[in-house]
N, C-alpha and C positions, 0 to 999 in steps of 0.2 A: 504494500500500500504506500503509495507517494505522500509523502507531509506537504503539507499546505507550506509556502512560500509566506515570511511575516510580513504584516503590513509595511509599507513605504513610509517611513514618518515622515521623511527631507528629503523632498525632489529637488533637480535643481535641474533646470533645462533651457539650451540657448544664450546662457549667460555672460552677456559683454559687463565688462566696466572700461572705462576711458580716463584717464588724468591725461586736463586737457587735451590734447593733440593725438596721445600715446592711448593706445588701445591695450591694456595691460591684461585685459580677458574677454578670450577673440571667441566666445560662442561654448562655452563648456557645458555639458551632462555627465552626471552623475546622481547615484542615490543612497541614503543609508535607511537600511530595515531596522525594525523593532529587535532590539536586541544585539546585534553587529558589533562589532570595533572594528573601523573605516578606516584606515588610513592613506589620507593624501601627502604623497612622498614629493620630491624635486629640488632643484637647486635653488640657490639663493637667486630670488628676481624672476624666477618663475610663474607668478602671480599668485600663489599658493593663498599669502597671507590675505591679499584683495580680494578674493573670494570669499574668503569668513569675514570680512568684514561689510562685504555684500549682503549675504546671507543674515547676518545679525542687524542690518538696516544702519552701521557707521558709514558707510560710499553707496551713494546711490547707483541703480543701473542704468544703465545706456542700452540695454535691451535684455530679453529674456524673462522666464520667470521661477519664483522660488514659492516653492508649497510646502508649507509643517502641519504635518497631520491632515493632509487632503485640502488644504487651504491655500489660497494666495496670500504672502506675508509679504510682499514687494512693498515698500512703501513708511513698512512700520519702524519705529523706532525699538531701541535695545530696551528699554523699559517696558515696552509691551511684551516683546519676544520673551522676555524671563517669566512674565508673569504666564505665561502659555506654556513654559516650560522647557524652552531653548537659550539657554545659558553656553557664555564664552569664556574662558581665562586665556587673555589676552596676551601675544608676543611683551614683552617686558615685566608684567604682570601687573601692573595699574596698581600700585598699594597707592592707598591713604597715609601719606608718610608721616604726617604729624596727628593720626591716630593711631589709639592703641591696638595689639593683633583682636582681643575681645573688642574692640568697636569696628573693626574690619570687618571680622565675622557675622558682627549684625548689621550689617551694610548689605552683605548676602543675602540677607533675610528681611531685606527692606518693605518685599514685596506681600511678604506672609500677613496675614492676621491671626494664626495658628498658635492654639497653646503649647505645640509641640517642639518649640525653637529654641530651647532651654534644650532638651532633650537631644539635641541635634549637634547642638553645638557642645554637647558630652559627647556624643559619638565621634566628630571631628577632634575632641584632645586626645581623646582613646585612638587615632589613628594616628594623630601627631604628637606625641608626649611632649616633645620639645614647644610648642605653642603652649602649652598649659602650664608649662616650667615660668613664661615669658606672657603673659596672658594681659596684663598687663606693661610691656615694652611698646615702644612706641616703633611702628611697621619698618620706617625707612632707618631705625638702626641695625633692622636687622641684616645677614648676611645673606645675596642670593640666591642661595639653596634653601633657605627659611623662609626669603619671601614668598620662593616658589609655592611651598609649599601652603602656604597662608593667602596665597592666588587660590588655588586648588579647592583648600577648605571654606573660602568663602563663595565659591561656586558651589562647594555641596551645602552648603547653608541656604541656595534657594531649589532645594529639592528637582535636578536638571530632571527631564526626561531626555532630554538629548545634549550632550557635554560635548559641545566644540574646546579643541585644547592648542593654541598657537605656538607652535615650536619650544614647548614646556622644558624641554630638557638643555636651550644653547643659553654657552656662558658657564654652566654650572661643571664641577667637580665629576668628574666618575664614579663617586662615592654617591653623590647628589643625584647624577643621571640614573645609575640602580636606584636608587628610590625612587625616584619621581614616575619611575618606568615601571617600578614594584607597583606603585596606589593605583595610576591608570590600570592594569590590571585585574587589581583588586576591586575598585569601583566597577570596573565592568564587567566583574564576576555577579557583583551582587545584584545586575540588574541595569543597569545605567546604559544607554547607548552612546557609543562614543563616535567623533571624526576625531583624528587625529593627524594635527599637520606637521611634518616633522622633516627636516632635515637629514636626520641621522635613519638611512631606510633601513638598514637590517638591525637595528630597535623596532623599529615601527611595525615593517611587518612580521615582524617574530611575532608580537604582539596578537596582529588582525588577522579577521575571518577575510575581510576584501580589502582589494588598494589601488590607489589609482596612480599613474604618471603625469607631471603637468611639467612641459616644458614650454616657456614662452608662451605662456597663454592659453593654451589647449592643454587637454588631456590627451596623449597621446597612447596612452594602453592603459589596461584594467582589469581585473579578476582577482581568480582565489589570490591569499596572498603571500601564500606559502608558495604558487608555481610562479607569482611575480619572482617572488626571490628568489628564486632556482633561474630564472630568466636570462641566460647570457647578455643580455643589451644593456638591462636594468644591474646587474653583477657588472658591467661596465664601466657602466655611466655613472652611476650610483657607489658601487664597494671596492673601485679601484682597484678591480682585477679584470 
């Protein structure tokens, strides 16, 4: 008996962006299921990062369209998408540097009116000990492998159904990269569906169920993501062999 295929949360079809003159995403498709870990692999200037921020309504489009959950989301701002349930931690990680990591984390949870957010952000120190050591530190003392991580837990403080992650692991330590490589993981065991944009592709798709190539604008390949990596072109271009 064939298993039913999971729904589509995030479609994304046709999709231009332009700065100015420059066309930085020349028409891309792609999708991520319920339940997946997605990862969009490429070089740096690839357009990779333009695209999630397409997707999350920071650059508008110049053509195409983007559906969450069977909807057209083209248009909307990042305050609405969270509260729908598409959440981003952004390429450098956007902290509140002269708040505290416990007032970053309710920063996450901006959107809730839920008495369950006390709760949650137990669950976040139980995943990050070191935030609860520091709970009170003020964000921008801390080191980038702390704030990564305090990016991360104030994303799960707005309960994602879909966790975009902007190149979460560059800059940081080896030591910091196994971690931050360890929680996406882990979040996505417990449920969470992820894209994941990453630089570094044999992390990424070790990682994922699917993945994509983008160079210069387009997508240029895609599937499971285990045969992406097996892939001579992608073993390339990608892991300098």
């Amino acid at each position: 008996m064939t298993t039913p295929a999971a729904p589509t949360l995030l479609s994304v079809r046709g999709l231009k962006v332009a700065y100015g003159g420059i066309q930085a995403v020349k028409g891309v498709d792609f999708e991520v299921r319920a339940g997946e870990l997605v990862s969009l692999i490429g070089a740096n200037g690839a357009g990779k990062t333009t695209t999630l921020k397409a997707i999350t309504g920071v650059q508008p489009l110049a053509a195409g369209t983007i559906e969450f959950k069977g909807r057209d989301i083209g248009g909307q701002g990042p305050w609405d998408l969270v509260r729908q349930g598409l959440v981003m931690v952004p390429e450098g990680r956007g902290m509140f540097a002269r708040m505290t990591i416990t007032e970053n984390l309710l920063m996450g949870a901006y959107v809730r009116d839920d008495d369950e957010i006390g709760a949650d952000m137990e669950s976040v120190f139980e995943r990050f000990p070191r935030l609860k050591e520091r709970r009170n530190q003020l964000a921008g003392t801390m080191s980038g492998g702390e704030q990564q991580m305090l990016a991360l837990g104030r994303a799960l403080m707005a309960r994602p159904q879909v966790l975009l992650l902007d190149e979460p692991s560059m800059g940081l330590s080896p030591l910091m990269v196994d971690k931050v490589f360890e929680v996406v993981a882990d979040v996505h065991r417990r449920g969470t569906t992820v894209l994941l944009v990453e630089q570094n592709a044999s992390r990424a798709l070790g990682l994922a169920d699917r993945g994509y190539v983008m160079d210069s604008g387009e997508i240029t390949m895609g599937g499971d993501a285990k045969a992406l990596l097996a892939d001579p072109k992608v073993r390339a271009a990608y892991l300098g062999e």
